[in-house]
N, C-alpha and C positions, 0 to 999 in steps of 0.2 A: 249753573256753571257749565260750561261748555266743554264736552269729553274731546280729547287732544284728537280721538280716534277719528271721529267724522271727519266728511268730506270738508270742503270750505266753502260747499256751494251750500249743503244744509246748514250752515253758520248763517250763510247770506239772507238764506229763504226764510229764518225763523222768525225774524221782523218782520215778512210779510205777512205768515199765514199764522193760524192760532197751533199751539203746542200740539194738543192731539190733530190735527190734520199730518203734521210733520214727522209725529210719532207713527201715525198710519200708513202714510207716506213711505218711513222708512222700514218699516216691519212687511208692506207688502213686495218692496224693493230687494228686499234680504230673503221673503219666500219664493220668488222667483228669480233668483240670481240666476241657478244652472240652467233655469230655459233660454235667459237674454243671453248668457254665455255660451251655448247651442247654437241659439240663432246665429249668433254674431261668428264662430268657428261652421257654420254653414255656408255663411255668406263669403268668409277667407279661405275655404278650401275651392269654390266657384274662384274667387277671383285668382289663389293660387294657380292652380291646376290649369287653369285656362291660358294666365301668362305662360304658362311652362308651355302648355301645346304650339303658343303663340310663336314663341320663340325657336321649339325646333320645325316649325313651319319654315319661318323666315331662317332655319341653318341648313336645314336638308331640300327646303324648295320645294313642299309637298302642300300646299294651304290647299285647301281651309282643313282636310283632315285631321292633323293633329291636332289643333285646337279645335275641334269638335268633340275628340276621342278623348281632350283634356277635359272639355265642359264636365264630357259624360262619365266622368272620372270625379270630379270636384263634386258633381250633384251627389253622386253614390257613395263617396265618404263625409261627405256632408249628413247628408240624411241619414245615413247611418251611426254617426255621432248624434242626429238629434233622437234617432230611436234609443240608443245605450241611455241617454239621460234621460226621456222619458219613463223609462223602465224605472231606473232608479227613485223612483218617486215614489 
């Protein structure tokens, strides 16, 4: 019987692969969640931060510096988000 709680994609995939792949699948999915969600708040603080510099570039007339001083901003709450969650582990 199929738990209401899963995705609808592991609904889809259970027909192709055998039970335990799916089960492993999902168990390795669920012990790595806070890393991909790191990564993934890594990658949106880069693309935040960078839009933001981008943008008072093009209001103040100052390029490429702010968005530089945005990158280097976005790298270092990024990575800093991904050190808090590796700790946590």
């Amino acid at each position: 019987m199929a738990d209401h709680h899963e995705p609808v994609v592991w609904r889809s995939i259970r027909f192709l692969l055998p039970a335990r792949t799916v089960r492993s699948l999902q168990a390795n999915l669920s012990r790595e969640e806070p890393g991909i969600l790191a990564s993934y708040a890594l990658i949106g603080a880069v693309l935040v931060f960078g839009a933001l510099g981008y943008m008072l570039d093009r209001f103040v007339d100052t390029a490429p510096w702010c968005l530089f001083i945005g990158l280097l901003v976005g790298i270092s709450v990024g990575f800093y988000n991904l050190v808090q969650t590796a700790r946590r582990r």
